[in-house]
Structures are given as structure tokens and as C-alpha cells.
GUKE-867557 format. One record per residue (C-alpha): residue number from 0; x negated, y, z negated. Coordinates in steps of 0.1 Angstrom, whole numbers, plus 2048, in hexadecimal, padded with zeros to 3 digits. Example, Ala and Ser with C-alpha at 12.3 -4.5 7.8 and 13.67 -1.06 7.14 Angstrom:
<sites>
<0 <785 7D3 7B2>>
<1 <777 7F5 7B9>>
</sites>
This chain:
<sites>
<0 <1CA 3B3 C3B>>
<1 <1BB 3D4 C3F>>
<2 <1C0 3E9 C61>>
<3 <19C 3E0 C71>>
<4 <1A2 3BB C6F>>
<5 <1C2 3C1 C81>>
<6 <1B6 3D4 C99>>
<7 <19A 3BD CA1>>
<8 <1B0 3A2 CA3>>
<9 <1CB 3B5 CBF>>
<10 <1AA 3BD CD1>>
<11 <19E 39A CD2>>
<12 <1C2 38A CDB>>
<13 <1C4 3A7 CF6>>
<14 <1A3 39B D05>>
<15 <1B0 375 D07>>
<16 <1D0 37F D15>>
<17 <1BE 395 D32>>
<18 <1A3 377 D35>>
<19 <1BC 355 D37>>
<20 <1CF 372 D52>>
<21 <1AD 376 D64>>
<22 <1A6 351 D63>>
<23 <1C4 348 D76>>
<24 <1C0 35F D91>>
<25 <19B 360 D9D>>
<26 <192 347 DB4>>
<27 <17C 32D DA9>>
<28 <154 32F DAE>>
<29 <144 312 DBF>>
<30 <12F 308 D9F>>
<31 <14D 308 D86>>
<32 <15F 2E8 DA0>>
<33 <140 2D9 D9E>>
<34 <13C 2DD D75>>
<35 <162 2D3 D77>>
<36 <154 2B1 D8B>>
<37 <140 2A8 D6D>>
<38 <15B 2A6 D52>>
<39 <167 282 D6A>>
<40 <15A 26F D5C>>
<41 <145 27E D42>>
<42 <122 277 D37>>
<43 <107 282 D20>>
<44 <0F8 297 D34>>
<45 <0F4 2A2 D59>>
<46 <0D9 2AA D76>>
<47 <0DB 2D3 D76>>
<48 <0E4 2D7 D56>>
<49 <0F0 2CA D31>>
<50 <110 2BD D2B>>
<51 <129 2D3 D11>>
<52 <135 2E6 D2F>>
<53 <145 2C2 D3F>>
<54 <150 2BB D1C>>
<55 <166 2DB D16>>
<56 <172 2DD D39>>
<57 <17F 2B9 D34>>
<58 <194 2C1 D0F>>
<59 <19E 2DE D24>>
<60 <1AE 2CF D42>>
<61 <1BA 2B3 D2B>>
<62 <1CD 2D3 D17>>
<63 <1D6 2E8 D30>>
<64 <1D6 2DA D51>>
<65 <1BD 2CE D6D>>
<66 <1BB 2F1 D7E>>
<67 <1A8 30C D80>>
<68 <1B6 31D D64>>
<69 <1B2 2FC D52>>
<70 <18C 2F8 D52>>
<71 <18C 324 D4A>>
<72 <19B 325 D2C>>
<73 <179 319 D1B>>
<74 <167 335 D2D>>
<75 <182 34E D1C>>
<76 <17F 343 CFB>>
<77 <15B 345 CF7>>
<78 <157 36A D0C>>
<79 <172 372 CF0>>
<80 <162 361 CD0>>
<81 <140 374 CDC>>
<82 <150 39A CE1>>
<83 <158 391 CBE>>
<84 <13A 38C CAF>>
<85 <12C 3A5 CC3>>
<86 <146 3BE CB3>>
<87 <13F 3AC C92>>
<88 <11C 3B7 C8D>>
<89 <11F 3D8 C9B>>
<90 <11C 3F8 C8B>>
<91 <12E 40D C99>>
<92 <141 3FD CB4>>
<93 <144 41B CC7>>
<94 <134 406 CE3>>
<95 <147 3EB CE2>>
<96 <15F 3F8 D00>>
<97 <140 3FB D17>>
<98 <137 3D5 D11>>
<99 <159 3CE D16>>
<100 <15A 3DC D36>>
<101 <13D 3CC D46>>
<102 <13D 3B3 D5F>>
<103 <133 39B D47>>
<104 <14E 3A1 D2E>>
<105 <169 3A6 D4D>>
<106 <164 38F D6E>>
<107 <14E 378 D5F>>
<108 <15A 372 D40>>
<109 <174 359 D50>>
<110 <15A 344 D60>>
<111 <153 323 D51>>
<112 <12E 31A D59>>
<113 <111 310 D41>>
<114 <10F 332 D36>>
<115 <133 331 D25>>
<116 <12B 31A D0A>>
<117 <102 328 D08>>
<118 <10F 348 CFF>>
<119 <12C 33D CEC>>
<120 <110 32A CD4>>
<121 <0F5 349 CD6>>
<122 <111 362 CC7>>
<123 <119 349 CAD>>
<124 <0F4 33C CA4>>
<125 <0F0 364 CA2>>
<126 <10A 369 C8A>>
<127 <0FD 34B C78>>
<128 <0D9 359 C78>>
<129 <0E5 378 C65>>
<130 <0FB 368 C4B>>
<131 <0DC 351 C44>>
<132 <0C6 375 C42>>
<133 <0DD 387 C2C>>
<134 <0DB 368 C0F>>
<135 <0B1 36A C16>>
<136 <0B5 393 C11>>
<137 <0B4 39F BEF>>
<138 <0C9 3C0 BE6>>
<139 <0CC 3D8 BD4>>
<140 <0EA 3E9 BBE>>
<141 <0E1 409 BB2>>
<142 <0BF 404 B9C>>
<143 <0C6 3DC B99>>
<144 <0B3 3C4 BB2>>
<145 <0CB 3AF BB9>>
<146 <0B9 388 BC1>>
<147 <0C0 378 BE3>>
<148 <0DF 361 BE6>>
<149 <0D8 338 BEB>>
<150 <0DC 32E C11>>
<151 <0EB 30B C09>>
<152 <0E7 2E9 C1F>>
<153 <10A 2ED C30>>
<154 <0FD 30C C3F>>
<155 <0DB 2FF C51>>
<156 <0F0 2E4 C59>>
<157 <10B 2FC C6C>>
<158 <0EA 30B C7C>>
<159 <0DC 2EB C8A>>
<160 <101 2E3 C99>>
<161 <103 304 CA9>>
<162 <0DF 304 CB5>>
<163 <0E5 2DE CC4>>
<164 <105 2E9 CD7>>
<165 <0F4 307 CE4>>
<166 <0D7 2EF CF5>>
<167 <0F5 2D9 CFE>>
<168 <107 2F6 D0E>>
<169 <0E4 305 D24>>
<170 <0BB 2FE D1E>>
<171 <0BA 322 D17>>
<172 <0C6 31D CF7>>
<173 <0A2 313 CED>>
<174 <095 335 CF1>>
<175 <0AB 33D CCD>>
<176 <093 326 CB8>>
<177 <073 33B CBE>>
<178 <088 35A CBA>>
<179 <099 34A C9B>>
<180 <07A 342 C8F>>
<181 <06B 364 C90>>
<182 <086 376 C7B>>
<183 <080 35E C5F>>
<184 <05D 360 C5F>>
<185 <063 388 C5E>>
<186 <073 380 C3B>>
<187 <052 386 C22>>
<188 <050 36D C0B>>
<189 <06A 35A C0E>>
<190 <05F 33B C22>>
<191 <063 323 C09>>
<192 <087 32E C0B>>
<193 <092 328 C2E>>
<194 <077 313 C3B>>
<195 <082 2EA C2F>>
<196 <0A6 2FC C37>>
<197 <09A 304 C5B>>
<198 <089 2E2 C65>>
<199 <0A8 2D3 C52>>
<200 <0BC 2E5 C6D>>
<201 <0A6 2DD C8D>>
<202 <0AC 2BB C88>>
<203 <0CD 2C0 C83>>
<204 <0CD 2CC CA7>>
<205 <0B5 2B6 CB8>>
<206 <0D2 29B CAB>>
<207 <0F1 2B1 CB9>>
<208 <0DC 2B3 CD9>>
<209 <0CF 28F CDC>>
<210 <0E9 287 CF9>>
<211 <0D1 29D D10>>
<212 <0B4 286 D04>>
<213 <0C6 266 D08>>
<214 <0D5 26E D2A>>
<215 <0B0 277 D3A>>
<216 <0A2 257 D27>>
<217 <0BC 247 D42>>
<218 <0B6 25A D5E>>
<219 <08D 258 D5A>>
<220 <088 27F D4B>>
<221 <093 289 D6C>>
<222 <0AF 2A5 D68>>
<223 <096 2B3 D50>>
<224 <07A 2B6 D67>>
<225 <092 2C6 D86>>
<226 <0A1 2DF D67>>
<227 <077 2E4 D62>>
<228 <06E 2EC D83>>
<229 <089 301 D85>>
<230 <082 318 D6D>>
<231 <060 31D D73>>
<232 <06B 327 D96>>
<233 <054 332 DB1>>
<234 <038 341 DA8>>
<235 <03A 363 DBB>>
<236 <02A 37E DA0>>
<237 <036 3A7 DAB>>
<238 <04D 3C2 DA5>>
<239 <067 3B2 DBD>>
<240 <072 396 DA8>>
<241 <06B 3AD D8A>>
<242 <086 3C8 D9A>>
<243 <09E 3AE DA4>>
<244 <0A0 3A5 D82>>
<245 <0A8 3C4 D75>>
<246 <0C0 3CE D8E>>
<247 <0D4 3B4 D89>>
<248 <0D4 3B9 D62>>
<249 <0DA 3DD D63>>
<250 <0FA 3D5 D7D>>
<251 <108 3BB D5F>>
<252 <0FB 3D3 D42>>
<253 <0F3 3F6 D4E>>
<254 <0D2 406 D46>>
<255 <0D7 406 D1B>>
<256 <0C5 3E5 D15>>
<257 <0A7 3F2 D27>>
<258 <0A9 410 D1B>>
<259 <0A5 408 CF8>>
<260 <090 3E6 CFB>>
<261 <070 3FE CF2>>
<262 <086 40D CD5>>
<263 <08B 3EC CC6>>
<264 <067 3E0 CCE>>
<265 <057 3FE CB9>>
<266 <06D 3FD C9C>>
<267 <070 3D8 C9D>>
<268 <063 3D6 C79>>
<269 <07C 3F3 C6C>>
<270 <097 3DE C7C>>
<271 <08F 3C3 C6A>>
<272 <096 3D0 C48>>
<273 <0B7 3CA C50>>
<274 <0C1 3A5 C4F>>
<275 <0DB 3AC C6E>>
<276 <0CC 3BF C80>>
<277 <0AC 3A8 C7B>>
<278 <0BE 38A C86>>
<279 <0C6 3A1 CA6>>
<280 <0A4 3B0 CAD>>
<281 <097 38F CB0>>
<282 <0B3 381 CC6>>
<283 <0B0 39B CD9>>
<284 <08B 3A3 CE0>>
<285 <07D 386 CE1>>
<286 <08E 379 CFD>>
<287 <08D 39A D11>>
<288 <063 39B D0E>>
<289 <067 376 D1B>>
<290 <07C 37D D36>>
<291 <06E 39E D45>>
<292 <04B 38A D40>>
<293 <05A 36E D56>>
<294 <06C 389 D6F>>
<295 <047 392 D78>>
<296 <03D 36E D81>>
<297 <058 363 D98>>
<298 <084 36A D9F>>
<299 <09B 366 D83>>
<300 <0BE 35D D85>>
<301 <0D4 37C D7C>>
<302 <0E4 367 D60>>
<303 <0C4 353 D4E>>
<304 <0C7 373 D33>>
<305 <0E7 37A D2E>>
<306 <0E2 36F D08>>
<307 <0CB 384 D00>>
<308 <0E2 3A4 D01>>
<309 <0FB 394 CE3>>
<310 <0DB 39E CCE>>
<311 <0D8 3C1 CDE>>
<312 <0FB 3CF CDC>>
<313 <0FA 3D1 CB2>>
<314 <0D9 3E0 CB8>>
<315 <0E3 3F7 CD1>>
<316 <0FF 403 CB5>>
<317 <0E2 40B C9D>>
<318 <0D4 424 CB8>>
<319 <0F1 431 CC1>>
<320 <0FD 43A C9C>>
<321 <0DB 44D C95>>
<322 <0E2 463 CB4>>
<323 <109 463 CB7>>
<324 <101 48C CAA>>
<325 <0F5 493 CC9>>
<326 <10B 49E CE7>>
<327 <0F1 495 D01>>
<328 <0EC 470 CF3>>
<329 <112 469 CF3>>
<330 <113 471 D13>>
<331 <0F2 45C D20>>
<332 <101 440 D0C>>
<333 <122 442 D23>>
<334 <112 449 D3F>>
<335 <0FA 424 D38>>
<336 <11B 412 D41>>
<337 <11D 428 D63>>
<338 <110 40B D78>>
<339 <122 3EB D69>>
<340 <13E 3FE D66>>
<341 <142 407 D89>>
<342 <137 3E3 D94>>
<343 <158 3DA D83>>
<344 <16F 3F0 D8F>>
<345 <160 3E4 DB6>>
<346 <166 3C2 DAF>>
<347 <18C 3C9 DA0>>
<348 <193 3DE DC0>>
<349 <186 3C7 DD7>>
<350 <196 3A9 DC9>>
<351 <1BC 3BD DCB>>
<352 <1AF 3C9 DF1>>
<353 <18F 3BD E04>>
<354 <179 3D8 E03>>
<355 <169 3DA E28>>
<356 <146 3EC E1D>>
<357 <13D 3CA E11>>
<358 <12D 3B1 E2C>>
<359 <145 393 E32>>
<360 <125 37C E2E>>
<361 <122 38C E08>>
<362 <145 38A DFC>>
<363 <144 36C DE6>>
<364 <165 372 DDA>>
<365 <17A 370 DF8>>
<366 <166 356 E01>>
<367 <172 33C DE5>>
<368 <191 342 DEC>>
<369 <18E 336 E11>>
<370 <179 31F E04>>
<371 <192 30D DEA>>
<372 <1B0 311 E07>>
<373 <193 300 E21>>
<374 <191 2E1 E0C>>
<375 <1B1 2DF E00>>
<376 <1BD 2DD E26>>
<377 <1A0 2C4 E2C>>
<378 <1B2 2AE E0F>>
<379 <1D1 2AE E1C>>
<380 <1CB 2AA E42>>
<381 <1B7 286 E31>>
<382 <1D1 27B E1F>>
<383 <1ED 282 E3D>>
<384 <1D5 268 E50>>
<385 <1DD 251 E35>>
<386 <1B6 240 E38>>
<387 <1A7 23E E11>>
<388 <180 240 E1B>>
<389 <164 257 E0C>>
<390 <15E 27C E13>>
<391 <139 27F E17>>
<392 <12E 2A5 E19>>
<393 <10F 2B4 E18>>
<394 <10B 2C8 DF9>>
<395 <11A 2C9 DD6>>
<396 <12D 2E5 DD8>>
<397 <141 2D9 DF4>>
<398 <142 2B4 DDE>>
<399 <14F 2C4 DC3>>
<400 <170 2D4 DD9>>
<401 <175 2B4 DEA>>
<402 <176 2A1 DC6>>
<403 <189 2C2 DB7>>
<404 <1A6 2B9 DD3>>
<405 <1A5 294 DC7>>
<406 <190 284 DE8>>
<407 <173 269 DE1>>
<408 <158 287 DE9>>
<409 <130 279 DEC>>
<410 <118 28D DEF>>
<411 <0FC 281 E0D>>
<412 <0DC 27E DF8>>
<413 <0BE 292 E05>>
<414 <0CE 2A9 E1A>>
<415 <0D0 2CA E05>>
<416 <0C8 2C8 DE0>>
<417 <0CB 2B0 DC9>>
<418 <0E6 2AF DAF>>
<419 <0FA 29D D95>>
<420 <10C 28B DB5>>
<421 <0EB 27E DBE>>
<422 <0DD 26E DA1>>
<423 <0EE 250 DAC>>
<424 <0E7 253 DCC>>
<425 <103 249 DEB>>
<426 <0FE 24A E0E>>
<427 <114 24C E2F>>
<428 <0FE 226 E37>>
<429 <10E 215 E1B>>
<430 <131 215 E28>>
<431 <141 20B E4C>>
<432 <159 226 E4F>>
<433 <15C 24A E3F>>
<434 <163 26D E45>>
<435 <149 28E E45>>
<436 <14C 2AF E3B>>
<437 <134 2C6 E4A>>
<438 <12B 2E3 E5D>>
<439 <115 2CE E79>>
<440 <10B 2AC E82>>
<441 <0F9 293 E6C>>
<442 <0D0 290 E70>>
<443 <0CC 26B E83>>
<444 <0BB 25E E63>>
<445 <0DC 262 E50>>
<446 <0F3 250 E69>>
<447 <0E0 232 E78>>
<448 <0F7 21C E81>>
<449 <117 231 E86>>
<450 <125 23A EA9>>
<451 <12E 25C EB7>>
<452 <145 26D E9B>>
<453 <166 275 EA0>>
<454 <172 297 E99>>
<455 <191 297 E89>>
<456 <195 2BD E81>>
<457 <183 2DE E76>>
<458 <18A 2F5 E5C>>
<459 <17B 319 E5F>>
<460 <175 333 E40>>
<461 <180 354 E47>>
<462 <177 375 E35>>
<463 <189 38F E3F>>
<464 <192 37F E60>>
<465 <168 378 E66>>
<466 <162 34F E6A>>
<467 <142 34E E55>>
<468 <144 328 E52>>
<469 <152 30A E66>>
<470 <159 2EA E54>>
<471 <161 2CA E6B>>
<472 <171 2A9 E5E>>
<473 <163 28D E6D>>
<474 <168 26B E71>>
<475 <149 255 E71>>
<476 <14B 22E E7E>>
<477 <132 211 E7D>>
<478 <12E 204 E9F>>
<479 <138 1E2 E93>>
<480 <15D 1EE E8B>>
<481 <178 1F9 EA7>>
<482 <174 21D EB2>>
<483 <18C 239 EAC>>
<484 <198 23E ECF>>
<485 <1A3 265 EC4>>
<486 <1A0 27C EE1>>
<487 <18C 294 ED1>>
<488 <16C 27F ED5>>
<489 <168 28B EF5>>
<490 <163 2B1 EED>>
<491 <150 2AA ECF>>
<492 <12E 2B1 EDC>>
<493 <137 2D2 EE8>>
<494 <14A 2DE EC8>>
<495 <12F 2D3 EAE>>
<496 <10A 2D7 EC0>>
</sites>
């Protein structure tokens, strides 16, 4: 076993340890409960999104627990099983404790959400991509050509798997087969080569991913038409949503990837000599022209393309080797990391002690904790009344804690945004007797029928002693059944409008 493997393999046991030790201590984000929801029961696919992320939270919690750090462990796996493929194709990996250290590869590498298993499958389809380029690659030993290797059938086969778990993990995945596609056609002569291989392994992946098309054959094609209007997003063209977008990339990546996108774009075609670092290019530019195109049309969510940078870093190792010489480019090069880095060491500060320069109503962190303790109390004052009814909330998020503390939560259809709670729709008018959690009374459409409801309690969110939220449990009666004769009816009016 020679001393770089070894080494590789301490670094990448370090990073799980540090990751499972992360996982159990950060409080968890309002959309992991709610992908947590989905794995009970399962299905073959869901409303916002496809369904591997349910899938691998549910052998998780099945493993290690139904916790927090039960549906995480996922999420740390795959951030690990990415640095190393990451560290695999690069040359040098003088980088690689820069990536490391962004808040990609840090704070959010614990958190299990669609992107988890998407980028989990983009690292791997990429390492796939260049094994299959190196057997299309003749080379050359000394004077002798040597001819290309075969790519056998097991191999486009293992490419359509990883492909069809990518598009089960994220729709994003998608953008790999035009990129794909691209570095093979940039192999001259040689389509007869890859080409029945490559269909062979698209419909490999259309079969892998066939629980997607089955579930929105059920559900009338429409989870795929909300995830399609989605993405296309407003339609607000300017430099605002353009600079969002790369502010929030350059806080997750620091200004290299922009820095060098024109020096991959102008020696694309050098780059692409080299069966790795053509795989990469490909990966990597293609998707970055798409998504600063998009950036000018209308906002982008700070994560929609995170993938693309598992194709830069190897790329970004290529540069830095050519100019490693200088004194002046090392130091630009550590100085690139200057704004992720700090971004991490604000978030590690402020999660030991609250920092106060940030605005209560921004600190998302504190806020989930008050959130999970909120709900939590919310279960158990319920269950001390020792009444089993439905908990019908207003949005998803708040569903998902109620369900995540074991109540019967519904989610009111047509309130706030629909969701995979809604897509069989429940409403308060269906039963005679349930309780509400919610920040203000119900509109008069949802509760014909019901008297006055009774408030039983209210349970405020705190950060750093500033109530930016008020939830109230309350009781909701049909006329036709006998009245709660609680006390607190009488003050309700004044404490809720």
C-alpha cells in the first residue's frame, strides 16, 4: 500500500469523523424534516422533487436511528465520496485544502437535501466519464502508438445506473447528458466507438429513473410541470439577478471558478487532449455558460450549480501547476479562498456564540433550533391533553416538525404553496374536531362550519431573546359537537387579531 493511498485514506476517514460530529450537532433545516416526511411511507416519486433522497434517508434511520443524525449520515457519505474524486483527478492537489474549507465542503456538507445524492452521482458519473475517455484515448509509449483500450458493456451499463440515480436524486442531473455528450463528440473519429455504447447507456437510465415517470403518470404530469415552472422562474432579465448569482457563488467558492471560466473557455480544445481533463472541461463549462446565461433572465437558487464546480476543481489544478513558479499566483490562488473562507469561520463563531452584527430576522441558524424546541413543546403539551386528533398547519415546513415529533400534521391546502402534503389534498372541513397550528386565524372559507376556536396555548421563537414568530395551538369545534368551555375563549380575540 504505498504512502499516498494511505494518506488519502486518513484524510477521507478524518473528513467522515468531523462530518457524522457536525451532523449531530447542527440543528436541523426546515426542508431536511420535510425530505425526512417523505421516507413514511415511501413512494416513487414526490411533488418538489425525485425520490432517492426519501429512499436513503429511510435505510438510514432504519440503520442508525430516526434522528437528526439518522437522516445525515447520507449527506456525509456522499460530501466524503465527492472530496474524493475531486482529490482523485487532481493534479496537484495543492488545492484541495481550499475546497475543503468551503462552506460547501464544511456546514453544508452535513445537509441531506436533493443536492446530497445529485452531487454524490455528478462526482461519480465524472469519474465514470473519464475512465470511459481514457479506453477511447489512444497513447503513446515512446515511438509506439499504442491502440485505444475496448470500453466493454458492463461499463455503459455502470454509466446509465449512475446517470439514472443522478436524475433520481435532482432534475439537474440532466444538464450531464448534453455535457456528456459533448466530450465524446470531441473524440475525432471515434464515434462508431462510443455511440451504440452511449444510447445503450441512456436507456439504461431512462429505466433506473422510470419511477419519476410512473409516479407523474399517477399524479397527471403534475409535479413535473410545478418543478417546470419553477425553473424557468420569473422572467426579470438584468444585472440584479445576474449579481445575486454570483455573489452567492463566490461566498460558497470564492472568486477561482470565475476567474478561470475564460481560461477554460479559450483553451477548451487544448484541454481536451487530455481524456480527464476533457471529461472535466465539459462538466464544467457547459453548465456554467448555461447557468450564467440563465442568471441574466431571472434569480437562481444559490445551490442549482453546485455540480458544476466537481468539474472545475481538477481543472483549476491544471492552472495552478503551470503557474505554481510564480510567487504572485500562489498567493492570488490563496487569496481566491479569502471570501468562503471567512464565511466559514463566521458561521463556526456564531454557532459557539451568537454573533450580534447579524439581524435576529437573518439568523437562520438560531432559528431552527427554537424552531425544533417550539414544536417539540407543541407535541408534548398535545399529547399531555390526551385528545388523538389532526394537527392542521399552514405550510410544510411547519407539517413536517409536527409529523417529525410523531403528531398527525395536515397541511391546509391552498393556503401557502403546494407541496407533497397536498397532493392528496385534506382539509380542516372534513373532520368535526381538530387542532391548528398557526401564527393567526384561519380565512372564513377554510373554517365554515366551526365555532370560535379555543386557544389552548402559544409558543413563541426566540433569537437571541427577540420573539420573531408566535405559534398558537388551537382547538377548532364543529358547532354540532359540545363546546370546550376553556376560559381562554374569552381573551381569544384580543390575543390573536
Amino acid at each position: 500500500m504505498s504512502a499516498g493511498f494511505r494518506r488519502d485514506a486518513w484524510l477521507i476517514v478524518g473528513l467522515l469523523a468531523v462530518y457524522l460530529g457536525l451532523a449531530a450537532v447542527l440543528p436541523a433545516a426546515d426542508d431536511e424534516v420535510y425530505y425526512w416526511s417523505w421516507a413514511r411511507p415511501l413512494q416513487f416519486s414526490y411533488y418538489d422533487h425525485p425520490p432517492l433522497t426519501a429512499y436513503l434517508i429511510r435505510i438510514s434511520t432504519d440503520l442508525f436511528g430516526d434522528s437528526i443524525f439518522g437522516f445525515r449520515v447520507p449527506a456525509c457519505l456522499a460530501t466524503v465520496f465527492v472530496i474524493a474524486v475531486i482529490a482523485h483527478l487532481s493534479r496537484p492537489r495543492s488545492l484541495l485544502p481550499g475546497i475543503i474549507l468551503t462552506p460547501l465542503f464544511t456546514f453544508g456538507a452535513v445537509l441531506i437535501t436533493p443536492d446530497a445524492p445529485l452531487l454524490c452521482a455528478w462526482a461519480a458519473y465524472l469519474w465514470w466519464l473519464v475512465e470511459v475517455h481514457r479506453r477511447l484515448t489512444p497513447v503513446t509509449e515512446g515511438v509506439t502508438s499504442v491502440e485505444a483500450l475496448p470500453i466493454p458493456w458492463w461499463l455503459w451499463t455502470t454509466g446509465g445506473i449512475i446517470l439514472g440515480c443522478g436524475v433520481l436524486g435532482k432534475y439537474t442531473m440532466a444538464l450531464a447528458v448534453p455535457s456528456g455528450f459533448v466530450s465524446f463528440c470531441m473524440v475525432r473519429h471515434q464515434w462508431k466507438r462510443w455511440l451504440p455504447g452511449y444510447i445503450a447507456h441512456g436507456v439504461v437510465s431512462f429505466v433506473v429513473a422510470s419511477p419519476i415517470l410512473i409516479h407523474n403518470i399517477q399524479h397527471d404530469f403534475v409535479p413535473l410541470l410545478f418543478q417546470w415552472r419553477h425553473s424557468m422562474g420569473d422572467s426579470r432579465p438584468g444585472l440584479r439577478p445576474f449579481g445575486e448569482f454570483i455573489g452567492v457563488q463566490l461566498l460558497l467558492f470564492g472568486t477561482l471558478p470565475f476567474f478561470l471560466y475564460p481560461w477554460v473557455v479559450w483553451n477548451f480544445k487544448k484541454l481536451c487532449n487530455d481524456p480527464r481533463l476533457r471529461a472535466c472541461a465539459c462538466l464544467y463549462a457547459l453548465p456554467m455558460t448555461f447557468f450564467l446565461y440563465k442568471a441574466t433572465r431571472a434569480p437562481l437558487q444559490g445551490n442549482w450549480a453546485l455540480v458544476m464546480f466537481i468539474g472545475f476543481w481538477p481543472l483549476a489544478a491544471a492552472w495552478y501547476d503551470s503557474v505554481k513558479q510564480s510567487l504572485f499566483w500562489r498567493r492570488s490562488t490563496a487569496s481566491a479562498f479569502l471570501i468562503p473562507s471567512i464565511a466559514v469561520v463566521v458561521l463556526a463563531v456564531h454557532l459557539i456564540r451568537p454573533l450580534p452584527v447579524i439581524p435576529t430576522e437573518a439568523d437562520r441558524i438560531t432559528r431552527q433550533y427554537r424552531m425544533d424546541e417550539a414544536t417539540r413543546d407543541i407535541a408534548s403539551t398535545i399529547r399531555a391533553r390526551g385528545e388523538s386528533l389532526p394537527v392542521f398547519t399552514t405550510t410544510y415546513q411547519l407539517v413536517a416538525w409536527l409529523r417529525f415529533h410523531s403528531l398527525d400534521g395536515r397541511q391546509i391546502d391552498q393556503i401557502s404553496r403546494p407541496s407533497h402534503f397536498t397532493q392528496s389534498p385534506q382539509h380542516l372541513t372534513d373532520v368535526e374536531r381538530a387542532y391548528v397550528v398557526a401564527d393567526h386565524l384561519l380565512p372564513a372559507e377554510f373554517i365554515h362550519g366551526f365555532d370560535e376556536p379555543v386557544l389552548i396555548e402559544t409558543f413563541p421563537i426566540r433569537v437571541r431573546g427577540d420573539a420573531v414568530r408566535e405559534l398558537k395551538l388551537l382547538l377548532y369545534t364543529r358547532s354540532t359537537i359540545a363546546q370546550d368551555k376553556s376560559p381562554r375563549l374569552s381573551v381569544l380575540n384580543s390575543e390573536l387579531r
